[in-house]
C-alpha positions in Angstrom: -17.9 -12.5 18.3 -17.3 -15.6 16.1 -14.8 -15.5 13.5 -16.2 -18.6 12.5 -19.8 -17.1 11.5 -17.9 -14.3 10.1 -16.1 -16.1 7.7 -19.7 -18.7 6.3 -20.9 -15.4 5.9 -18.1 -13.9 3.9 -18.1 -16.7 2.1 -21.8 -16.5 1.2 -21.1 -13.5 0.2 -18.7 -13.8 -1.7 -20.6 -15.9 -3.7 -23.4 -13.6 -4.2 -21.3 -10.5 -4.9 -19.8 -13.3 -7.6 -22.8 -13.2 -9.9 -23.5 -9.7 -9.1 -23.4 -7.1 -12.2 -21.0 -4.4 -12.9 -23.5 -1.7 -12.6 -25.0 -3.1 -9.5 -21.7 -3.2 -7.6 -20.9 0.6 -9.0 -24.4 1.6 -7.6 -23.2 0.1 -4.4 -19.9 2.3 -4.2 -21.6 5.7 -5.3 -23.6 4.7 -1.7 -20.7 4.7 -0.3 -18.8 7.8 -1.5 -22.3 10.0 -1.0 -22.4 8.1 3.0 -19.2 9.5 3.5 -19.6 12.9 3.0 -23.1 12.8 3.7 -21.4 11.2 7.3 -18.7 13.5 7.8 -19.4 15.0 11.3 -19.5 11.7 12.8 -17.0 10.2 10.9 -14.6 13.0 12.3 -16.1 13.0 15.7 -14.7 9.1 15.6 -11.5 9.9 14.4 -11.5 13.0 17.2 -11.5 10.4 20.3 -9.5 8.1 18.9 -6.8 11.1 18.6 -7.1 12.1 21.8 -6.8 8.9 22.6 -3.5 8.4 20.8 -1.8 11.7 22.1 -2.4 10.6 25.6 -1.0 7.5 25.4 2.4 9.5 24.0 1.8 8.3 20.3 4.5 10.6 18.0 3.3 13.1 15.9 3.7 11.4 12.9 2.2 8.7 13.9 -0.9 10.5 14.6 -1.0 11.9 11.1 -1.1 7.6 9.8 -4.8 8.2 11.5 -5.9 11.3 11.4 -8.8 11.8 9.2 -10.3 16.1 7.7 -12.4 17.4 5.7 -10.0 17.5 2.6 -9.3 14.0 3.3 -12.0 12.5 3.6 -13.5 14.3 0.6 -10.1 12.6 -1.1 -11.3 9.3 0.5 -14.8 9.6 -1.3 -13.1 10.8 -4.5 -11.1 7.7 -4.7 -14.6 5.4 -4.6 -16.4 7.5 -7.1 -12.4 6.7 -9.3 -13.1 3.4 -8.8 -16.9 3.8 -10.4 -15.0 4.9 -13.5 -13.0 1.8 -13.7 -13.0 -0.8 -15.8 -14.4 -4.1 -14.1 -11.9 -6.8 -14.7 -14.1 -9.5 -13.2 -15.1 -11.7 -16.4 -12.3 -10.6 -19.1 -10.8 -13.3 -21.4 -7.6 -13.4 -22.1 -4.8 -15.5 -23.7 -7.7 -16.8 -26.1 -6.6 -19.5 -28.3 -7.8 -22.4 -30.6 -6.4 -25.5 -30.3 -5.6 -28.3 -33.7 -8.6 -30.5 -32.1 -11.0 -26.9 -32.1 -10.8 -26.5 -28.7 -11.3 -22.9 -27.8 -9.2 -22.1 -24.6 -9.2 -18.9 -22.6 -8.5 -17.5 -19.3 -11.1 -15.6 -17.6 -11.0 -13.6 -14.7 -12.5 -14.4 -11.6 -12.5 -12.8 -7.7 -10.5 -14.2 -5.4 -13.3 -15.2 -3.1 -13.2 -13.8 0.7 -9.9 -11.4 1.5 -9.1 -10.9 5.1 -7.0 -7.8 5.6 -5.0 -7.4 8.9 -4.0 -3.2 9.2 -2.8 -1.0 11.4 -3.6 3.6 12.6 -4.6 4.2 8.7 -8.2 4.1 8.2 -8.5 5.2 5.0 -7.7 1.5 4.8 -11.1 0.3 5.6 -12.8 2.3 2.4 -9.6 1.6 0.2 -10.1 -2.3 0.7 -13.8 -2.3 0.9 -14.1 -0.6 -2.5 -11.5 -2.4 -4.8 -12.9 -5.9 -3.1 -16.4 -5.0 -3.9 -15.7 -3.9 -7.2 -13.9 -7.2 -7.8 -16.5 -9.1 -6.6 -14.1 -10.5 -3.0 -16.1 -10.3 0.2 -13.7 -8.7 3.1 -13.1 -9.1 6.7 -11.2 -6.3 8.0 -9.3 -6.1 11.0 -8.0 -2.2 11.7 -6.1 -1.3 14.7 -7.1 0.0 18.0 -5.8 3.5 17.1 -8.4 3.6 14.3 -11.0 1.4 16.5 -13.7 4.5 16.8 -13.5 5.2 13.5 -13.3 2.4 11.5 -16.6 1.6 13.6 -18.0 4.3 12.1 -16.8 3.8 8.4 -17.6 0.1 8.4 -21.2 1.2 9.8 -21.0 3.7 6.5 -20.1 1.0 4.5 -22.4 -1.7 5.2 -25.7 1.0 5.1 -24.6 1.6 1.7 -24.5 -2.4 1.0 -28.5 -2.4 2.3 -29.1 0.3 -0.2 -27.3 -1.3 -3.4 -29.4 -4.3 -2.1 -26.3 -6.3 -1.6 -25.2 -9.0 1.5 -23.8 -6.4 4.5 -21.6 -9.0 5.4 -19.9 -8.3 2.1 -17.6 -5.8 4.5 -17.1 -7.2 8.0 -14.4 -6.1 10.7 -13.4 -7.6 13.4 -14.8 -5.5 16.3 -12.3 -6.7 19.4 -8.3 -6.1 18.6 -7.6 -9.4 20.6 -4.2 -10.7 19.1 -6.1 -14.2 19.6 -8.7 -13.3 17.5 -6.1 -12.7 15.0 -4.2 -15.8 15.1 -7.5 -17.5 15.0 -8.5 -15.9 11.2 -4.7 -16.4 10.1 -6.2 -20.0 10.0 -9.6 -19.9 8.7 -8.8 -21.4 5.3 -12.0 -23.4 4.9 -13.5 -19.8 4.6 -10.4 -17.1 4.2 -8.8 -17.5 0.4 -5.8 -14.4 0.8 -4.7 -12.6 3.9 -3.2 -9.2 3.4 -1.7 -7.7 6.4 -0.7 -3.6 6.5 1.4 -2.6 8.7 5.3 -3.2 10.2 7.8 -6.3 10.0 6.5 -7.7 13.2 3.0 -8.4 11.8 4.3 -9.5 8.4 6.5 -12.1 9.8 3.7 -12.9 12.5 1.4 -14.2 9.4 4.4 -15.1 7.3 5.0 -17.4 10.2 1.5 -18.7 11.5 -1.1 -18.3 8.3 -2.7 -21.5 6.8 -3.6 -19.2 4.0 -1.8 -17.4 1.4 -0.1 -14.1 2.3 0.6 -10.7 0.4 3.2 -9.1 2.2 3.0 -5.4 2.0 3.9 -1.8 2.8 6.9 -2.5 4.7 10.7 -1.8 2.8 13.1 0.9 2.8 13.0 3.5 0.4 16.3 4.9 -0.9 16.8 7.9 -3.5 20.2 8.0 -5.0 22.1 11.2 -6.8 23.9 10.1 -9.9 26.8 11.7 -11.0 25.2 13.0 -13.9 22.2 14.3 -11.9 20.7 18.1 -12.0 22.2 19.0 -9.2 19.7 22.1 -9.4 16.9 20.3 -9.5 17.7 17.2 -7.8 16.9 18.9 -3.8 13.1 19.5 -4.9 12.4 15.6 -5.7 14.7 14.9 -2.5 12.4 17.0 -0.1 9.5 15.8 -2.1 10.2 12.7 -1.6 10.9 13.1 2.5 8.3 15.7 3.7 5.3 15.4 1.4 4.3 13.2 3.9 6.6 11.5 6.1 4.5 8.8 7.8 3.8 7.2 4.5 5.7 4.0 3.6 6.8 5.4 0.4 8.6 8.5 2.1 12.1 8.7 1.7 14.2 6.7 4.2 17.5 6.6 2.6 19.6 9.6 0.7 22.5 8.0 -1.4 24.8 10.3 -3.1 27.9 9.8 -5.6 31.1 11.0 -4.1 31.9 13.4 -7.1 29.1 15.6 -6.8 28.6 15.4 -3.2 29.7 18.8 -2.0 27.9 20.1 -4.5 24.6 18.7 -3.8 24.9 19.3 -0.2 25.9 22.7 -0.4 22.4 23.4 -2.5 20.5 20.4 -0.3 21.2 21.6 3.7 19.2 24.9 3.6 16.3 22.7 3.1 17.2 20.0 5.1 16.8 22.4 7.9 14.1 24.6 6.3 12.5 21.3 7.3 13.7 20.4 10.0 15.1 17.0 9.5 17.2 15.0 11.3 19.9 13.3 9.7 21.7 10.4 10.4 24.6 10.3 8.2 26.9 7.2 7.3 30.9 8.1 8.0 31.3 9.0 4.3 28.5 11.6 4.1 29.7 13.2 7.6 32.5 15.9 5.7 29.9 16.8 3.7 27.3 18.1 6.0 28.5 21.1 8.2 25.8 23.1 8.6 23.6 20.8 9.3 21.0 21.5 12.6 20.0 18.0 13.4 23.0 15.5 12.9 24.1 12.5 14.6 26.3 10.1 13.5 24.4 6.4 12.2 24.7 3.3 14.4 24.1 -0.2 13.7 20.1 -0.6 11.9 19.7 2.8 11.2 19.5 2.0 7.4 17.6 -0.8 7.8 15.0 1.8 9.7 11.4 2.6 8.0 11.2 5.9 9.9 7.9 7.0 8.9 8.7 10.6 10.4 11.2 13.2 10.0 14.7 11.3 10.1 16.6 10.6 6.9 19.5 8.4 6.6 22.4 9.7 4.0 25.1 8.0 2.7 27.6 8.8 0.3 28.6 6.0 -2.6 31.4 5.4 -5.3 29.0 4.6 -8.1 25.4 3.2 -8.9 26.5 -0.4 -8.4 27.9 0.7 -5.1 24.3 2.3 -4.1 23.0 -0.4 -5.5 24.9 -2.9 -3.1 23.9 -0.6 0.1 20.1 -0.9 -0.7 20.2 -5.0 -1.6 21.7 -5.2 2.4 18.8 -2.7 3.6 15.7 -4.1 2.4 15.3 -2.0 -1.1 12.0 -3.8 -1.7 9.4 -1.0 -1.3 10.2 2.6 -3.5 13.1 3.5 -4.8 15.1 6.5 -7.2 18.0 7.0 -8.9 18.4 10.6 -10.0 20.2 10.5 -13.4 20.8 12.4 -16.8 23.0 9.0 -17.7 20.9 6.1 -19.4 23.6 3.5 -18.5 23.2 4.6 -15.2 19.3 4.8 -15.5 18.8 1.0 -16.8 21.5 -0.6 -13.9 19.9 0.9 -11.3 15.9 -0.4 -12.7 17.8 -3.7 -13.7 19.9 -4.1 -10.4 16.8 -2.9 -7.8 15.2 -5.5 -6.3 11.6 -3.1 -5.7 8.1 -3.3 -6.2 8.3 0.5 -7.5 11.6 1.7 -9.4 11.5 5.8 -10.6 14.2 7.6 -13.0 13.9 10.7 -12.2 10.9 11.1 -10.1 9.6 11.0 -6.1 9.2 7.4 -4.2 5.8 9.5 -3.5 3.9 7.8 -6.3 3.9 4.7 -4.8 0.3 4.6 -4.5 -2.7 3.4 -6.5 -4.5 6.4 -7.1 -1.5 8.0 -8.3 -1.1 4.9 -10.7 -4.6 5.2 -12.0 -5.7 2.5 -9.8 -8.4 4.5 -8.0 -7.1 3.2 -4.5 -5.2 0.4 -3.6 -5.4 -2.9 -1.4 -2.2 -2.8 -0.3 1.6 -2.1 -2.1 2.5 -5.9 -2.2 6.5 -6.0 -1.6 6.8 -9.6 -2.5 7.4 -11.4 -5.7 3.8 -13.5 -6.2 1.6 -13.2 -7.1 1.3 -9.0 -7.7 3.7 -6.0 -6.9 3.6 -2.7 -6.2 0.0 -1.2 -5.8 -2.5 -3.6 -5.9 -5.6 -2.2 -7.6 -8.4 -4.3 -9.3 -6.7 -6.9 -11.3 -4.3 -8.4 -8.7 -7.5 -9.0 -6.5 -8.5 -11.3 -9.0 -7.7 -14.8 -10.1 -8.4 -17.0 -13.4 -9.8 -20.0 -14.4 -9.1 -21.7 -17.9 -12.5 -21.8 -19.9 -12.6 -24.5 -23.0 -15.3 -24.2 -25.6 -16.2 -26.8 -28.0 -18.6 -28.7 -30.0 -19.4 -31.8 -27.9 -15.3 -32.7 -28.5 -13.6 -36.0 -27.4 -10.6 -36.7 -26.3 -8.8 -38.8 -29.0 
């Protein structure tokens, strides 16, 4: 394998795929949806040995679910490309038109980003999420899953590239990187001549790994701790449904609930309505000194030691904590890394537009789950990634933050006076 070729053939393509129409790139990802379900058995016959092989190397349950791919998903999967169909293309849109004194006409224009080189880990509806928003935009990818998802991503990156033949468009629009050789990696963190953005998916290890050693520039994503806090003012009848909501709808995902903080007035209160659920669940809690009085009863309890809050547990452990005020929550979650989803339950506006001033997100609720993190839920169709950073996009990238710009001035054979 030659990253080398890869990337001159990325960037071909992503020349091609440049010039290429709307409808001809849509025609390309109804191939795709109608492969996958046309594909199903041995898409799932994939991800069947490579969950046999992640259960015998010990790999925790929730883990497994990251890769696991049914019927209902991947019929979700496919529903998310045929989304995307229906969405507007933003490659070619003017903006911030103007008209200058001298009758220059100036405007900025959107353009792909070129060739996007995404570095992810055991979630391989990845592979279809990034090859449909970067072909819609016109960016040429090279993938690079991980060896949990290695016999299935074959599979959906052989899906993908038959429907690319059909649509009539460059396979090499969607390449991956068929050998999970941490080499191989370090080698396409420095590809700039062909690579224009690297996105990597996945924990704090490989973020600061291409923080650390990429040539090109990085989007880091997907990694942060989610907090929900309970406001004085909170319904304290309703509050436990968006709390276990936000914790068990699916645990393994990075906008599941890490972090429960709770005002010290209503407390007792919430946790007398909350623990029957917590252990209807079966969660287990590792509580700060200040929430311990508060939860007797609990089946699953251990008191927090040092980097528990600063944990992404991605499976059924919740950290709680009890706080004087907002500001006071607000002051735990700047110390943990409050930079992915986070919630302030709240019937108290004050208390509402401190906590969205004062959090330091990509994704701030009132009153809702850290579970929409997530660009179909946005309207999105899928996402790239959930960028946790501050340039140059946030939250759920979808369409437009896979695109650039480029001024365009119009005139009538002006001169420079």
């Amino acid at each position: 394998m030659s990253l080398q070729m890869m990337g001159k053939a990325a960037k071909e393509a992503a020349y091609q795929l440049a010039t290429t129409s709307t409808t001809k790139k849509n025609r390309a990802l109804i191939f795709i949806a109608d492969e996958l379900e046309a594909q199903q058995a041995s898409i799932l016959a994939a991800n069947q040995t490579d969950l046999e092989a992640a259960r015998a190397a010990g790999m925790s349950e929730s883990l497994i679910d990251r890769l696991a791919l049914t019927p209902a998903r991947l019929s979700a999967i496919a529903a998310d490309v045929r989304n995307v169909v229906s969405l507007p293309d933003p490659v070619g849109q003017e903006f911030d038109h103007k008209v200058l004194e001298n009758g220059l006409s100036l405007s900025k224009r959107r353009e792909p980003l070129g060739v996007v080189g995404v570095i992810y880990e055991a979630r391989p509806n990845v592979t279809i999420d990034i090859a449909a928003l970067c072909l819609k935009t016109g960016n040429a990818s090279i993938l690079r899953g991980g060896k949990e998802t290695f016999a299935t991503n074959q599979v959906l990156v052989t899906v993908i590239q038959s429907a690319l033949s059909k649509a009539e468009l460059p396979q090499s629009a969607v390449q991956y990187i068929e050998k999970p050789d941490r080499e191989l990696v370090a080698e396409l963190l420095t590809m700039d001549e062909y690579v224009d953005m690297i996105i990597p998916r996945g924990g704090a290890s490989l973020h600061k790994m291409c923080k650390q050693n990429s040539t090109i520039p990085v989007i880091i994503g997907g990694f942060g701790i989610s907090h929900l806090y309970v406001d004085q003012s909170a319904d304290l009848e309703r509050a436990p449904d968006v709390i276990i909501n936000a914790k068990t709808d699916r645990p393994s995902a990075c906008n599941a609930l890490d972090t429960l903080l709770v005002h010290k007035q209503v407390a007792a209160q919430l946790f007398i309505r909350l623990i029957p659920a917590l252990n209807a669940q079966k969660l287990k809690i590792v509580a700060a000194n200040s929430a311990l009085p508060y939860l007797d009863g609990v089946a699953q309890l251990r008191e927090a030691a040092e980097g528990d809050f600063d944990t992404e547990w991605l499976g059924p452990t919740l950290g709680v904590a009890v706080v004087d005020d907002v500001h006071d929550a607000l002051g735990h979650m700047r110390e943990h890394n409050a930079s992915h989803s986070d919630t302030i339950l709240t019937n108290d506006i004050d208390a509402a537009e401190a906590f969205i001033n004062g959090a330091g997100s990509a994704a701030v609720y009132v009153n809702a789950s850290t579970r929409f993190t997530d660009g179909a839920q946005f309207g999105l169709g899928a996402e790239v990634a959930v960028s946790t950073q501050k340039l140059h996009a946030r939250g759920p990238m979808g369409l437009e933050e896979l695109t650039t710009y480029k001024w365009v001035g119009k005139a009538d054979y002006l001169t420079r006076q």
